[in-house]
N, C-alpha and C positions, 0 to 999 in steps of 0.2 A: 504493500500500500504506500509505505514511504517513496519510491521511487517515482509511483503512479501518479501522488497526488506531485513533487519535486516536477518531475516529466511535464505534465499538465501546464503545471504552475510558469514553466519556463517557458512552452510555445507560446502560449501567451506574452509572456512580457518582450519575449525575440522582435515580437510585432505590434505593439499595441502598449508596451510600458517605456514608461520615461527615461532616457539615456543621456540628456544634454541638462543635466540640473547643475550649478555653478559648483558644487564640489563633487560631481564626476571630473571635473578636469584638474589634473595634476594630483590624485587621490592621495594624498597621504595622511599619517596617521593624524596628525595636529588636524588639517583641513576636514576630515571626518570627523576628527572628534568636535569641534567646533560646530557645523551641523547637526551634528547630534544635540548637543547641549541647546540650542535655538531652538529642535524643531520638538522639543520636553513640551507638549499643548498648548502649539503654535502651527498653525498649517504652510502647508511649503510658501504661497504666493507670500504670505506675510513677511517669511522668514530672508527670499530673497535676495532683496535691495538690504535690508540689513548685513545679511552675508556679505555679502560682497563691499560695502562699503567698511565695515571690520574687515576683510581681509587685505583691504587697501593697505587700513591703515597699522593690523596688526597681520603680516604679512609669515610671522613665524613666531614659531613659542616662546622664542627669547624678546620680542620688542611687547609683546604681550606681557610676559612676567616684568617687564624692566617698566612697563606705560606707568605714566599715574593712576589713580586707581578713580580720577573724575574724568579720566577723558577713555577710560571701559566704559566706565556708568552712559557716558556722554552717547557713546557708538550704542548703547545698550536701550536707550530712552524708550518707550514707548513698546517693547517687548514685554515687558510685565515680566513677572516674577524675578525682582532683582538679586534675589540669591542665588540664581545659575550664573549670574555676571561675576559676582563677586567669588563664591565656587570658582570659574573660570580661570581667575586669575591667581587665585591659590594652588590650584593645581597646575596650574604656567609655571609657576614659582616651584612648583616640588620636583615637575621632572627636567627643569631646569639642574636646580639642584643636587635631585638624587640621579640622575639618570644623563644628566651631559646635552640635555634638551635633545634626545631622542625617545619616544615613547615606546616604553616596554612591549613588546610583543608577548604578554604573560597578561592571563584572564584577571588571576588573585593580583598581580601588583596594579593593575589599573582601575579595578576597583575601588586598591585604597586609596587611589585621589579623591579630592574632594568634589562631590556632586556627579561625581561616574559611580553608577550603579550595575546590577548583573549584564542587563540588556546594552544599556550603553558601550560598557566594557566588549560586549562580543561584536555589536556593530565594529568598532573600530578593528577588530580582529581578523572579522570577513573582508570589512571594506577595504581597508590597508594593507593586510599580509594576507590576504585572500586563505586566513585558516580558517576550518567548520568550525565555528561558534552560533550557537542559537539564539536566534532576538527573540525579544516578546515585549512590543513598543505597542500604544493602543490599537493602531490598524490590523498590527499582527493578533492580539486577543481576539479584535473581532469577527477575524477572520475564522480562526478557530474554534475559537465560541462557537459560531454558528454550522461550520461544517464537523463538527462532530456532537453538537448540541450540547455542551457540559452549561448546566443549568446554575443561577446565582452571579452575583458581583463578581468580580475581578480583583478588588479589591480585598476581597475575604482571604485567607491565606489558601484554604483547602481547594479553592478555586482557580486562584493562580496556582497553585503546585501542578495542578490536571493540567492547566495550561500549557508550562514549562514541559510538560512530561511530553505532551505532542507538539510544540515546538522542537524539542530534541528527537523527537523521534522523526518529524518530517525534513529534518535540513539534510541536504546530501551531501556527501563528502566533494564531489567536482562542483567546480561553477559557484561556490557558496556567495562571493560577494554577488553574482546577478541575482543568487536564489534570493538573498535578503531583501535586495532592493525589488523584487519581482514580487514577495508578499504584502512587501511594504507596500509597494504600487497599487497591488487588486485593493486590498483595505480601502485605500485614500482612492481609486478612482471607480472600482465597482461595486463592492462589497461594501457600499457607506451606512452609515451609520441609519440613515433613514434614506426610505426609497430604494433599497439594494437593485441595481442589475442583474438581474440574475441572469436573465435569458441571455447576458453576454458573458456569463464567466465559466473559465475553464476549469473551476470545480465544480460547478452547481449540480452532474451528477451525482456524484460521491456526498452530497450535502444535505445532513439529516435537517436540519431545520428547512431545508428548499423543501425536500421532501414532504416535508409537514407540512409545511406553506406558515412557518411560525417563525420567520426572520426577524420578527419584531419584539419574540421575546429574548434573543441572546445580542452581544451577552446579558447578564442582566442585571437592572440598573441601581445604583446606590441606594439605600434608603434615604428618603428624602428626611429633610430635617429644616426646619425653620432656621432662615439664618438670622441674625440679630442685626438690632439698627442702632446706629451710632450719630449722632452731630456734634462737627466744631466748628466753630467762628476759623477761617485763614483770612491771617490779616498781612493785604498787601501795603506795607509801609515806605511810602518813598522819600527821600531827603529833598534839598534846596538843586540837587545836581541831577534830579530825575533818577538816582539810583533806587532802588529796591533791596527789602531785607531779605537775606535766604538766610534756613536755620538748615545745617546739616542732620538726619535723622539718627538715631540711634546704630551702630553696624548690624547690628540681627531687628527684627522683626518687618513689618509692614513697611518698606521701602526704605528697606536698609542702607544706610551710607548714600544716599540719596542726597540733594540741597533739593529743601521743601519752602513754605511758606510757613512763618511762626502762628501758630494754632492757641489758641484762646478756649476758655470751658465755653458753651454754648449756654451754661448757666448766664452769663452777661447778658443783659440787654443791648441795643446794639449805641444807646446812650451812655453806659459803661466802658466802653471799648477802650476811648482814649485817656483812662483813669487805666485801666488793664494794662495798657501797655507802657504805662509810667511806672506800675509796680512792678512789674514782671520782667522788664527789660530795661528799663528808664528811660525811656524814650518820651518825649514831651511831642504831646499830638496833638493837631486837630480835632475836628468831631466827622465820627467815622460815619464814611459815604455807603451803607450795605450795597453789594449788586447782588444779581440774580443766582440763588441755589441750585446745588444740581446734587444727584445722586452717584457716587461711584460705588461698583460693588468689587469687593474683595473675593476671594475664593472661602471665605467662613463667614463674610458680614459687608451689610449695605453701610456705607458714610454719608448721610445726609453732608456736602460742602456747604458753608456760607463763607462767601467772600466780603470782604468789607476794603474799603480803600481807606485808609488815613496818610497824611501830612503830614511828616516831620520835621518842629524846628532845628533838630541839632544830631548829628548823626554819632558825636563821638562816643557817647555811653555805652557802645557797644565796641568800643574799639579793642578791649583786651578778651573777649570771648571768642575760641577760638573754633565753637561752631558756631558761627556767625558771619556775614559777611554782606557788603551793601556791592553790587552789582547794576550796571546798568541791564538792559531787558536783553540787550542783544549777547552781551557777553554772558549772561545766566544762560541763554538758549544752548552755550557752548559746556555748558557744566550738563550732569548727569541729573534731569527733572524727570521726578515722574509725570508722565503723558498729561493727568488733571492738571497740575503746575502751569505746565507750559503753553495748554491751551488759554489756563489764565491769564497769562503773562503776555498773550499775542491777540488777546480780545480786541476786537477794535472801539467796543464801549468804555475801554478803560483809556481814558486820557491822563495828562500829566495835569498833578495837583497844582505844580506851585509853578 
């Protein structure tokens, strides 16, 4: 069966699966692993103009480990989940370090870098040194999922192990980098996630849920769970020179190591603000202009934003904090903003206060 479903798997992709994606060219280990790390629930078209504009600029693993760690974020902006950036360049830094910035051809040492996981590890494996190592990235679950019907999440242990089990049992020993990128392909172009093609795929014999006509129950899906709502005042503070305040975030959680906008309790009224921001940073303001709220959602919870504009007479109180920083708009856009930030920042309702 393994051969049959491998076989199948591959006339297909001979003719019909992707072959010109920016890192098939010049494959090597960094360049794949790089795509990998991007394409962690993010789809190809998104991923890339990102790619390639990162590989301009980080062209090998050493200018990557040596970058500043805001002009990663910078190349990184608007990809969301900014712990694969920062991961990134930790693990730039270790097989610089441990390994002479050549990446181990070894499943357990690439693992232990930071933000490479089993599947990621074996992509680079197939992709780069063309060994048999098994993926199991979400297009590949769902692929299997469905053609052998193992019923429940993915996310369950006992359910990814089924998974793993025919993952490893279907990858073939020849060809493995086409076969990877040929599972990869059916997931992401016929086997989607809603609306499967079936009548075009070169398993949908062999495919117990075709058979069943129940493609809509695998895999199957998370249990849903209410996510929680949050609000805070972002207060866009600008000086007498048109600069603006960024506050750098925390390095781990919610847009880690990030340059944000200084966030305020939403306990404040928005007649409060410019007292808030004399306590809390010292900053002597105006009376703050709110603009229009928006929602972003996180991957565990919604953020109610409120933005507010304030006036700053005197910008130095802030001059010995050194996650802090006053910026003009254009030069922020060069720093590492999360995606909300930056659309703030390039509103065209927000003009200069002073």
């Amino acid at each position: 069966m393994s051969e049959t479903f491998a076989a199948r798997l591959m006339r297909w992709y001979n003719r019909h699966g992707r072959h010109d994606l920016p890192w098939h060219q010049d494959r090597t280990a960094y360049r794949v692993w790089v795509s990998e790390i991007m394409l962690q629930q993010t789809q190809v078209a998104t991923v890339i103009p990102y790619y390639q504009a990162f590989m301009s600029r980080f062209p090998d693993v050493a200018s990557l480990a040596e970058a500043p760690v805001d002009d990663v974020l910078s190349h990184w902006s608007g990809l969301g989940y900014y712990a694969r950036a920062r991961n990134l360049q930790k693990a730039a830094k270790q097989v610089v370090a441990d390994y002479g910035g050549a990446f181990p051809a070894d499943q357990d040492k690439l693992e232990a870098l930071p933000g490479v996981g089993r599947s990621t590890a074996a992509a680079i494996l197939a992709q780069a040194y063309d060994q048999r190592a098994a993926i199991l990235d979400g297009n590949v679950k769902r692929v299997l999922a469905r053609y052998h019907a193992v019923p429940g999440w993915p996310g369950q242990t006992a359910v990814l192990n089924r998974l793993w089990q025919y993952a490893e049992k279907h990858t073939p020993k020849q060809r493995v980098r086409d076969y990877t990128q040929a599972i990869m392909d059916l997931g992401a172009l016929v086997c989607t996630r809603s609306r499967p093609d079936c009548g075009h795929c070169p398993l949908a014999d062999g495919c117990l849920a075709n058979a069943r006509n129940e493609q809509a129950l695998y895999p199957g899906s998370k249990p849903k769970k209410a996510k929680p709502e949050k609000t805070t005042w972002m207060v866009i503070l600008e000086d007498r020179k048109g600069r603006v305040l960024l506050q750098r975030r925390p390095p781990s959680g919610i847009w880690g190591g990030l340059w944000s906008l200084p966030e305020l309790d939403p306990a404040y009224g928005s007649e409060e603000l410019a007292q808030a921001c004399e306590d809390e940073l010292g900053l002597s303001c105006g009376q703050a202009r709110p603009l229009g709220g928006f929602r972003h959602t996180f991957s565990h919870y919604h953020l109610h934003i409120q933005p507010a504009l304030l006036a700053v007479a005197d910008a130095a109180a802030v001059a010995d904090r050194d996650d802090l920083r006053w910026s003009h708009r254009d030069e922020a856009l060069s720093l590492g903003l999360p995606a909300p930030i930056r659309s703030l920042l390039t509103a065209p309702e927000q003009p200069a206060l002073l």
